[in-house]
C-alpha positions in Angstrom: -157.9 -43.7 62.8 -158.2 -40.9 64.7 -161.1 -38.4 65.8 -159.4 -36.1 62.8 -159.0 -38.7 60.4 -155.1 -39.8 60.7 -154.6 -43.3 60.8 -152.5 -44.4 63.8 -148.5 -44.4 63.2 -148.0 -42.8 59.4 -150.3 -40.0 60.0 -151.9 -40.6 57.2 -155.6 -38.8 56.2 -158.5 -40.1 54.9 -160.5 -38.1 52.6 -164.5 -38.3 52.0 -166.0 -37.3 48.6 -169.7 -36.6 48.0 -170.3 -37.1 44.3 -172.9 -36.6 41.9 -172.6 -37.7 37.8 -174.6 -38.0 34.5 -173.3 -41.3 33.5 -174.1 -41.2 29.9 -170.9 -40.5 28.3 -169.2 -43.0 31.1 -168.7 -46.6 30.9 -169.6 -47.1 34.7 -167.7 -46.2 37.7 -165.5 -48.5 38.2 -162.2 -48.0 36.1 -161.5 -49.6 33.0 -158.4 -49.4 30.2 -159.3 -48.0 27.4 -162.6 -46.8 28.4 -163.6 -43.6 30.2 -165.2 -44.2 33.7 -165.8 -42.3 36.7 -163.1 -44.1 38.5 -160.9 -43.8 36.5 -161.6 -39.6 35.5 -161.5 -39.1 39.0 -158.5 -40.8 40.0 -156.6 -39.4 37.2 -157.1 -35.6 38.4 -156.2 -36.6 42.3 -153.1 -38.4 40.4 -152.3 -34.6 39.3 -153.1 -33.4 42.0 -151.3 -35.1 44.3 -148.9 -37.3 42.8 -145.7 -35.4 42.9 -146.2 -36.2 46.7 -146.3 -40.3 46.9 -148.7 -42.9 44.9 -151.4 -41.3 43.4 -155.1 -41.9 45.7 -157.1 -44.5 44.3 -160.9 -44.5 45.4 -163.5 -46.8 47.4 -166.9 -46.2 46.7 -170.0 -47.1 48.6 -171.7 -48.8 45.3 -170.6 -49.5 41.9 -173.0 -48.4 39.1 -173.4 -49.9 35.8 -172.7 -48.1 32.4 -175.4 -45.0 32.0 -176.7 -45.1 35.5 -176.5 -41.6 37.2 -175.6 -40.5 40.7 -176.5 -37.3 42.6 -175.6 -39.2 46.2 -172.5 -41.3 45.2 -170.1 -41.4 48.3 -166.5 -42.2 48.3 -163.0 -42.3 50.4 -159.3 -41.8 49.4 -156.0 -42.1 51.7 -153.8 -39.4 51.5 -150.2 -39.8 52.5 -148.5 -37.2 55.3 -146.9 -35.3 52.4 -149.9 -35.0 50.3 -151.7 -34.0 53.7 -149.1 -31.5 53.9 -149.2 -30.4 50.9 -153.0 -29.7 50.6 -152.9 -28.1 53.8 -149.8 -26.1 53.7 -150.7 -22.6 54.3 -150.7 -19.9 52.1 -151.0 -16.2 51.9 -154.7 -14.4 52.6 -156.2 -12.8 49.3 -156.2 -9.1 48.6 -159.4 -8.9 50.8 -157.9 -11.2 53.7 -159.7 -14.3 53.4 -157.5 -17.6 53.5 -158.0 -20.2 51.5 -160.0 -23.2 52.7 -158.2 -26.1 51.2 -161.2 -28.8 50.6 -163.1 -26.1 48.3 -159.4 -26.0 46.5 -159.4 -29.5 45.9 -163.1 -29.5 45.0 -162.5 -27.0 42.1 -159.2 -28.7 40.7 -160.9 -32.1 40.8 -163.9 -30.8 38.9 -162.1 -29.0 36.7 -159.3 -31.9 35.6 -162.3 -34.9 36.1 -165.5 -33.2 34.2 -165.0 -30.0 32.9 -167.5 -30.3 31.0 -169.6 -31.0 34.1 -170.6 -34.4 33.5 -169.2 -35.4 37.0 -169.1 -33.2 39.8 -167.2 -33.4 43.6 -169.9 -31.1 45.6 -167.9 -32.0 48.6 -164.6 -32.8 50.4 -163.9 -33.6 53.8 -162.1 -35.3 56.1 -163.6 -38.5 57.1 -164.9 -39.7 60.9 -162.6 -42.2 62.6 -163.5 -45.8 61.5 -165.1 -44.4 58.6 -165.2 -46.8 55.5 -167.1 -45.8 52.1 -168.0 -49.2 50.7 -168.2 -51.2 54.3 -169.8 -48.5 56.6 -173.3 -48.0 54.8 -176.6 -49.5 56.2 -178.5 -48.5 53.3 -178.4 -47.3 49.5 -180.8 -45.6 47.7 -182.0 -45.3 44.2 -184.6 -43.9 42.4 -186.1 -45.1 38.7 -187.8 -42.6 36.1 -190.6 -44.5 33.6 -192.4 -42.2 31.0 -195.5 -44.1 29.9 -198.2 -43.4 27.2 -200.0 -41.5 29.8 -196.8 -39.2 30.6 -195.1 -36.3 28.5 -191.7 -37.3 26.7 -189.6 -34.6 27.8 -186.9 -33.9 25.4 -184.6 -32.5 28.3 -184.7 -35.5 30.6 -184.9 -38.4 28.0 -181.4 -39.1 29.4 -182.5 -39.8 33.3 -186.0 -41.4 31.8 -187.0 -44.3 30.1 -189.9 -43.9 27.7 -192.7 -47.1 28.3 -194.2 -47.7 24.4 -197.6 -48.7 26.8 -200.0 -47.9 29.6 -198.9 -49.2 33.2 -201.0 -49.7 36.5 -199.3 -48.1 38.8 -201.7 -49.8 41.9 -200.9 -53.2 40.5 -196.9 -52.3 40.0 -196.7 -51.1 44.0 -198.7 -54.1 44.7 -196.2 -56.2 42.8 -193.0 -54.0 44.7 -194.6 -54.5 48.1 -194.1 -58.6 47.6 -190.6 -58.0 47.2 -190.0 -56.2 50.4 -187.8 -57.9 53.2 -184.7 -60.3 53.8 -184.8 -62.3 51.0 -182.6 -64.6 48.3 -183.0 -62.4 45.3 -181.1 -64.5 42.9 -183.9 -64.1 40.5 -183.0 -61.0 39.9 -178.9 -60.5 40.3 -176.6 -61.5 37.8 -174.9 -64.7 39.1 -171.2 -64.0 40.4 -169.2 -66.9 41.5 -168.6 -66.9 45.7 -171.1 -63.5 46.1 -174.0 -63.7 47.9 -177.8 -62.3 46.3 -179.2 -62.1 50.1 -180.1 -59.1 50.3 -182.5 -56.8 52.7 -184.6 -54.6 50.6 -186.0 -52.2 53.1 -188.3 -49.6 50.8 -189.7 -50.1 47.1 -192.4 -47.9 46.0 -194.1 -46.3 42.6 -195.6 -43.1 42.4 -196.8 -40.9 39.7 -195.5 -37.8 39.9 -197.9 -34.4 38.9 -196.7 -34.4 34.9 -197.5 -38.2 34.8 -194.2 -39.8 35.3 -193.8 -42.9 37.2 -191.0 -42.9 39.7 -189.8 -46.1 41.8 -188.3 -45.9 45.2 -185.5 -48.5 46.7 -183.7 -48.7 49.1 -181.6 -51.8 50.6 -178.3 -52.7 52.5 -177.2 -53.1 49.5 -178.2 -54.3 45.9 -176.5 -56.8 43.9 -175.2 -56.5 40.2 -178.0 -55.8 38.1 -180.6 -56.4 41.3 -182.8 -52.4 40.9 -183.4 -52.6 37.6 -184.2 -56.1 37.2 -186.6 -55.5 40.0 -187.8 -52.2 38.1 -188.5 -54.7 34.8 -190.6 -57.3 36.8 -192.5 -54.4 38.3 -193.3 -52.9 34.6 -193.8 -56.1 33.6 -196.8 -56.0 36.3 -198.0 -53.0 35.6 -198.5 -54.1 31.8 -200.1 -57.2 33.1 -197.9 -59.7 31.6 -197.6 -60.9 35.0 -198.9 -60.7 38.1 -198.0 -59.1 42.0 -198.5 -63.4 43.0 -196.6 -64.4 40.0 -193.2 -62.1 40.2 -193.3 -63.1 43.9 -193.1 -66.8 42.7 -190.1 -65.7 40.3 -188.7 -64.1 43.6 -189.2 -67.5 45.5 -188.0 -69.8 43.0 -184.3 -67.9 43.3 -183.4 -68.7 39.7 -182.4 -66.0 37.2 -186.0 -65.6 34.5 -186.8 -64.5 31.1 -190.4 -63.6 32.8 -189.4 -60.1 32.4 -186.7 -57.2 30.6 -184.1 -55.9 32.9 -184.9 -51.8 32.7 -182.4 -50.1 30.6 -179.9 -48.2 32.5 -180.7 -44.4 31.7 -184.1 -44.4 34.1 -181.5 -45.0 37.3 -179.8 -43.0 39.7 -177.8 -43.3 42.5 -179.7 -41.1 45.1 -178.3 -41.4 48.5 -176.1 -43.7 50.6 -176.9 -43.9 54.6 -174.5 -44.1 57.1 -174.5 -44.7 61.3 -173.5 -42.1 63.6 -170.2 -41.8 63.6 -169.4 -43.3 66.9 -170.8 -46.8 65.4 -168.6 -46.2 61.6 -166.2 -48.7 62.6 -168.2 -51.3 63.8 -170.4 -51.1 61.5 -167.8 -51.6 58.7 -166.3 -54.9 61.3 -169.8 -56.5 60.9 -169.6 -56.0 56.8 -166.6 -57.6 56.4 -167.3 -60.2 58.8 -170.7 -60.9 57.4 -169.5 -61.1 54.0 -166.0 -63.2 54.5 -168.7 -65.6 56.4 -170.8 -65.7 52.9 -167.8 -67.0 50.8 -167.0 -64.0 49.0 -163.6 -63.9 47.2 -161.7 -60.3 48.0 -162.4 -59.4 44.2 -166.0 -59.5 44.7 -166.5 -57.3 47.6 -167.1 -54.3 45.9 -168.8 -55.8 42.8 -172.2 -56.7 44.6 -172.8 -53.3 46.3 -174.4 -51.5 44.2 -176.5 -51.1 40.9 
């Protein structure tokens, strides 16, 4: 791909999307039939969009999310063929006061309009995307952040949605102490749904809990990546901590023992959201997607289950 985008020989454009969602009312990003996901609302608005032009764009995204997990950093790439290039490019005439139309904040209103008019998912930005850039493969981190309302917190009736309300009192000391044995290059089976041929290696480079001013307990994590169900199965243990059904030594053990536990409740989905997805410069993009792939070939992973373990 070149320095503007266009893949070498057909021309072709890829897209970036920055995207940010309320994933209540959506049964998780990644489309489903019969069911209404972020996918799948998205891809049907750049289907009308662009589909009079060639195949409709279908989307790669740097990290799945589960059913009622939020995003306000979600990242994602499409392909546009030469004619639907063409087409969203084309020029047309100024405005009454001379201003010509930029064509990405075009495409950002018709998508939000056709995918979430009621603005339960939003497109806050198009672009065209640096040479070698690839959504899902390029990343070298992901970031999320969990909201916990406990007895000693207000239940706000305007964020119950992004907050899970704790029915007792947690030690927030003891929960970071309980985060901080977690930190590294580990084998966090113990806390990833199993997936035949996917690796739970993982590298989990931040995880922190802090009370914010109106009492609200908010964790920090960030990792290469997460595997299916890893953040809030790590979010559980650490509540689970901080209500001292076990200890910081003892979920460490859990961590050890690489076997999925009963020791603890995966957190419900509504307290998680998607915050931020990092990326290299963008002269190290492509390589940096190479060593992905390469990494995760070498791990046994079946082309199905690429995507799968990115994100949660």
């Amino acid at each position: 791909m070149s320095e503007t985008g266009r893949t070498e020989g057909e021309a072709g454009v890829r897209l970036r999307l920055d995207i940010a969602y309320d994933g209540a009312a959506f049964s998780g990003w990644a489309r489903q039939p019969g069911l209404r996901t972020v996918q799948g609302a998205l891809e049907a608005a750049l289907a009308t969009v662009f589909g009079r032009w060639g195949e409709p764009p279908q989307l790669t995204v740097a990290g799945r999310t589960d059913a009622g997990v939020h995003a306000t950093g979600q990242v994602a790439h499409l392909d546009l063929s030469p004619d639907q290039w063409a087409a969203l490019t084309r020029p047309k005439r100024p405005s009454a006061d001379g201003t010509v139309r930029d064509p990405f904040a075009g495409l950002v209103r018709r998508l939000n309009g056709l995918a979430g008019p009621d603005g339960d998912v939003v497109v806050s930005r198009a672009s065209v995307a640096p040479a070698g850039f690839d959504a899902r493969f390029s990343p070298v981190w992901r970031r999320y952040r969990y909201r916990v309302a406990d007895l000693d917190a207000p239940r706000d009736p305007l964020r119950r949605g992004h907050t899970t309300w704790y029915p007792g009192r947690l030690d927030q000391a003891a929960m970071e102490r309980g985060a901080l044995r977690l930190l590294g290059l580990h084998d966090f089976a113990a806390f990833c749904k199993p997936r035949d041929g996917a690796t739970t290696i993982r590298t989990l480079q931040e995880f922190r809990w802090d009370r914010e001013p109106d009492g609200v307990l908010v964790a920090s994590l960030q990792a290469d990546a997460f595997c299916h169900s890893m953040v809030r199965a790590m979010v559980g243990g650490t509540l689970a901590v901080g209500e001292g059904r076990l200890t910081p030594d003892q979920l460490d053990d859990l961590r050890i023992a690489e076997e999925r536990t009963s020791a603890f409740t995966v957190a419900p989905a509504r307290g998680l959201t998607l915050t931020e997805v990092g990326y290299p410069d963008d002269d190290a993009l492509e390589a940096r997607a190479e060593q992905t792939r390469a990494r995760r070939d070498a791990e046994g992973h079946r082309p199905g289950d690429l995507q799968a373990d990115l994100g949660r």
